[in-house]
One Martini backbone bead per residue (centre of mass of N, CA, C, O) as a GRO file, in nm:
protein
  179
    1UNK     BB    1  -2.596  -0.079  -0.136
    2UNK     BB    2  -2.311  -0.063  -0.140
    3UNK     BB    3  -2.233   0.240  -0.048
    4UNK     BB    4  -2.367   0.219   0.233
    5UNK     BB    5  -2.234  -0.016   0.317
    6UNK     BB    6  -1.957   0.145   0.290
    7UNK     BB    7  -2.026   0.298   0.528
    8UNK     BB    8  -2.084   0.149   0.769
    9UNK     BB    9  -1.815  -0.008   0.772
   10UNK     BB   10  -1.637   0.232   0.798
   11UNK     BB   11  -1.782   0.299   1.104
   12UNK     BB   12  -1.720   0.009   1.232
   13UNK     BB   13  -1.370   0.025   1.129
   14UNK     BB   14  -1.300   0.335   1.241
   15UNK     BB   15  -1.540   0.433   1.499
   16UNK     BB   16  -1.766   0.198   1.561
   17UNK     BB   17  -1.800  -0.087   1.678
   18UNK     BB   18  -1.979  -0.156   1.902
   19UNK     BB   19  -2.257  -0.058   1.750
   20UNK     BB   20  -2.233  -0.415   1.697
   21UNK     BB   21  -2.035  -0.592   1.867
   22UNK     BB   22  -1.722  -0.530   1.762
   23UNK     BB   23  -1.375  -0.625   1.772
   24UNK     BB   24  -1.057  -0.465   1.755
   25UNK     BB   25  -0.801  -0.535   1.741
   26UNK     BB   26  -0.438  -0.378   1.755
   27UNK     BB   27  -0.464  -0.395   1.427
   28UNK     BB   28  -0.804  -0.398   1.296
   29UNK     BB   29  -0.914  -0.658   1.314
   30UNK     BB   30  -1.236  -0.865   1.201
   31UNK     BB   31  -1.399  -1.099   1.198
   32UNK     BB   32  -1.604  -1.171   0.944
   33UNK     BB   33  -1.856  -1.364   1.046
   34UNK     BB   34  -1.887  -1.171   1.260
   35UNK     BB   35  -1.971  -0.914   1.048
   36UNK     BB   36  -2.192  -1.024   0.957
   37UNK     BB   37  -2.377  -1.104   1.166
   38UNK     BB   38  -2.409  -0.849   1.258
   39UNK     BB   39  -2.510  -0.652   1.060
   40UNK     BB   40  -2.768  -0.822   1.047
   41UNK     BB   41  -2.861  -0.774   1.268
   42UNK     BB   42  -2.858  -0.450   1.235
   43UNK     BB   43  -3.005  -0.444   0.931
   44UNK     BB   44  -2.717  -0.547   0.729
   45UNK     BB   45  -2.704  -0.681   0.453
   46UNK     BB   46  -2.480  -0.940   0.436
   47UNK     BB   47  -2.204  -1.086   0.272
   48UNK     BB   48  -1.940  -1.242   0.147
   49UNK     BB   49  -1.995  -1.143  -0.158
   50UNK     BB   50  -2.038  -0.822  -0.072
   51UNK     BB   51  -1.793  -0.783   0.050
   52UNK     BB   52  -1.575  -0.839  -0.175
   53UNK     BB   53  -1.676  -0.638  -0.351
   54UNK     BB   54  -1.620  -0.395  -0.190
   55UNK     BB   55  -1.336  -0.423  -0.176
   56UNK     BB   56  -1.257  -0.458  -0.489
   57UNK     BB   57  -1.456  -0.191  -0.577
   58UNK     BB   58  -1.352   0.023  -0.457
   59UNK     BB   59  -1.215   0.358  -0.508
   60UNK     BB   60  -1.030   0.386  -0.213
   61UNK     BB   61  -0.966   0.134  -0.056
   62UNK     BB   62  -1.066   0.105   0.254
   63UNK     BB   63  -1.034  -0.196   0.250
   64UNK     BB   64  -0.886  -0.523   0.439
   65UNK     BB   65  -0.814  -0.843   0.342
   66UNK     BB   66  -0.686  -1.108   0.459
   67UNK     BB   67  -0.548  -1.350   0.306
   68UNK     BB   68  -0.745  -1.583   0.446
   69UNK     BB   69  -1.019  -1.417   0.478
   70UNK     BB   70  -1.104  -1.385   0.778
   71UNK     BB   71  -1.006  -1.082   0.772
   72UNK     BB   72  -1.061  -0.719   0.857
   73UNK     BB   73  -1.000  -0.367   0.757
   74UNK     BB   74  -0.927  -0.060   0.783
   75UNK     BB   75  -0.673   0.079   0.618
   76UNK     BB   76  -0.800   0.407   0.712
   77UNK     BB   77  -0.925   0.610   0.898
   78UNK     BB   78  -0.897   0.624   1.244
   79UNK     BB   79  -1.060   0.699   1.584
   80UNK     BB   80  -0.984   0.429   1.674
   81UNK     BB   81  -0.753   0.292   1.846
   82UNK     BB   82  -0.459   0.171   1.616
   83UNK     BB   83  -0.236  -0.042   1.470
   84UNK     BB   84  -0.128  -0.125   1.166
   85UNK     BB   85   0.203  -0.215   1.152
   86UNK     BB   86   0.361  -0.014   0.951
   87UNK     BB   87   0.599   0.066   0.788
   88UNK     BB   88   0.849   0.290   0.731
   89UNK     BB   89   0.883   0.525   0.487
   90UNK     BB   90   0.925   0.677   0.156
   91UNK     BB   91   0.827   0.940   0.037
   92UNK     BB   92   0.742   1.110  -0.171
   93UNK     BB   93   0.847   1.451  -0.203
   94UNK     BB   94   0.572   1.459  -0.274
   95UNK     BB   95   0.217   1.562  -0.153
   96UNK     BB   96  -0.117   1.606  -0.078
   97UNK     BB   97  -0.411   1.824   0.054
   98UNK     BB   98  -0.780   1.797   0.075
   99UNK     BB   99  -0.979   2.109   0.123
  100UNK     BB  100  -1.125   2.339   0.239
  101UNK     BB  101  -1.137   2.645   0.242
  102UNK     BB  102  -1.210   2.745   0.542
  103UNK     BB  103  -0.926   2.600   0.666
  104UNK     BB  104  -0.672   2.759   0.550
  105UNK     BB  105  -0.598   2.927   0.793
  106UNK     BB  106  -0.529   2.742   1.005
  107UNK     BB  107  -0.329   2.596   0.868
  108UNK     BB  108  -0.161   2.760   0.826
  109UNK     BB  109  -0.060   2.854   1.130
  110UNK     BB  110  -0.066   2.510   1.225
  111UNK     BB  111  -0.144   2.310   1.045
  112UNK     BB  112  -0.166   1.967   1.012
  113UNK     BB  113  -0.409   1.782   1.176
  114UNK     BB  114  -0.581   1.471   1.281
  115UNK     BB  115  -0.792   1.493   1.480
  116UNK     BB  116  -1.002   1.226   1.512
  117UNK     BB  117  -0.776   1.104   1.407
  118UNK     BB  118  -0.434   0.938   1.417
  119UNK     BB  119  -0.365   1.092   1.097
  120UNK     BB  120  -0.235   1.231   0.871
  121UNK     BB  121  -0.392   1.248   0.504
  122UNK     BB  122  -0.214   1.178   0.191
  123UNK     BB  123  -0.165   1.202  -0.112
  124UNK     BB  124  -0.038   1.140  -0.435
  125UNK     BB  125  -0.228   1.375  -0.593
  126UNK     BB  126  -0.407   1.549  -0.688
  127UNK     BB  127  -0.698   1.480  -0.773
  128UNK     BB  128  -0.743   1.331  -0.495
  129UNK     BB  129  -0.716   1.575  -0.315
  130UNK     BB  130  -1.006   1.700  -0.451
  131UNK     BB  131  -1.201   1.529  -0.408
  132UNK     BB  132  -1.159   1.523  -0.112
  133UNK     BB  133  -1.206   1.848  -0.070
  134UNK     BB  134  -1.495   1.830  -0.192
  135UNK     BB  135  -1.617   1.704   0.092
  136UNK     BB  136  -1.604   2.000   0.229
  137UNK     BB  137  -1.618   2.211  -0.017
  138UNK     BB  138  -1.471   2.388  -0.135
  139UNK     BB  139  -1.154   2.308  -0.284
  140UNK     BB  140  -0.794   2.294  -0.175
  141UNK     BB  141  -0.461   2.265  -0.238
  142UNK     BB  142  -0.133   2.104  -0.063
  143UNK     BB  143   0.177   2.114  -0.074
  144UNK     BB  144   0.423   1.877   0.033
  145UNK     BB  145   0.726   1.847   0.193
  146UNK     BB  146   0.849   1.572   0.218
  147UNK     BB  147   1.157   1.533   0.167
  148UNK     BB  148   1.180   1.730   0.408
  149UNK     BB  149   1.068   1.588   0.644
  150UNK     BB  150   1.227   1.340   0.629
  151UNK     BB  151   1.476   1.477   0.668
  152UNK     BB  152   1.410   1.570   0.946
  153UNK     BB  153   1.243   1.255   1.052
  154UNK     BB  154   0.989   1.243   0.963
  155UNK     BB  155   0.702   0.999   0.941
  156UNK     BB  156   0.615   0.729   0.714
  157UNK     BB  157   0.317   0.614   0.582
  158UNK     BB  158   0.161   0.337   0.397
  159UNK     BB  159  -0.132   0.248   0.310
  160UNK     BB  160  -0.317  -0.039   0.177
  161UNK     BB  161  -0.428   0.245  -0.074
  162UNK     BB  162  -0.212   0.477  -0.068
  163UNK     BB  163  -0.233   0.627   0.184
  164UNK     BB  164  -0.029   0.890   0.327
  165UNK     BB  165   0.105   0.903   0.672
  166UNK     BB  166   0.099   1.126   0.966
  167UNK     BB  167   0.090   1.316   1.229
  168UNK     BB  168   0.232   1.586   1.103
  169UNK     BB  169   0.204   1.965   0.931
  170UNK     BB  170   0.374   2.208   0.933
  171UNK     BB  171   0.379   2.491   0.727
  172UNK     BB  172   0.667   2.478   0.625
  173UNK     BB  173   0.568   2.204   0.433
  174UNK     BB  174   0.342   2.449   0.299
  175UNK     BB  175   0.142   2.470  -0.010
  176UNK     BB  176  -0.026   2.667  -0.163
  177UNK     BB  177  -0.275   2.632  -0.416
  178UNK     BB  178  -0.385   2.690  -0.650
  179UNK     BB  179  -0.765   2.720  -0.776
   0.00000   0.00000   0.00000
């Protein structure tokens, strides 16, 4: 049950909060007892220790509960308008980046933009990057030059989950890793 409600919440708190009648903050934020009420209505059963369960033990650390527990939020990864107000950071050197082998082209040419979500969402190691990028097909890996794009001006946040966010990463910034 874990791994699809994790699944679920992803939906509701990063895509579709309306899906079930949920509104999300200014900065993504929802009322925890309203999204179990709503969950439960839409055959999601939910309860408060199963939700902290999720949010505790996910492996990803995709949600954050507020200090005072009353509300959650997806870390990252949204594709609806929200502003996390996370301050800008200063990232490791390098991060990196993983995608499928298919889209390799595409990024040297255009760089990594953020799709449908609203940031470029870069690693802290390899290891993460090759997960990330095993979920789209043969994975390969992007070395990103942060601290020449910071140095150029270029902002970053890194998200409750550690990882860290970007609008845009043009290809001059990027080195394809053998894989």
């Amino acid at each position: 049950m874990t791994k699809q409600t994790s699944k679920f919440l992803s939906l509701v708190l990063r895509h579709a909060p309306e899906q079930i009648g949920i509104e999300l903050d200014a900065q993504g934020w929802t009322d925890v007892d309203t999204l179990i009420a709503k969950a439960n209505a839409a055959g999601v059963a939910l309860d408060r220790a199963s939700l902290q369960d999720i949010v505790a033990t996910s492996d990803k650390q995709r949600f954050t509960l507020s200090a005072d527990g009353l509300r959650i939020r997806a870390a990252q990864g949204h594709s609806v308008e929200v502003d996390l107000d996370l301050p800008p950071s200063t990232p490791p050197a390098i991060l990196f980046h993983g995608t499928a082998r298919t889209n390799v082209d595409a990024i040297l040419a255009e760089g990594l933009k953020p799709g449908k979500r609203q940031h470029v969402h870069l690693s802290p190691n390899e290891e993460t990057a090759r997960r990330v990028g095993m979920r789209h097909g043969a994975p390969v890996i992007f070395q990103v030059d942060t601290a020449r794009m910071h140095a150029d001006g270029l902002v970053f946040w890194q998200a409750d989950n550690g990882v860290w966010l970007t609008d845009v990463v043009v290809p001059t910034y990027l080195v394809l890793m053998e894989s």
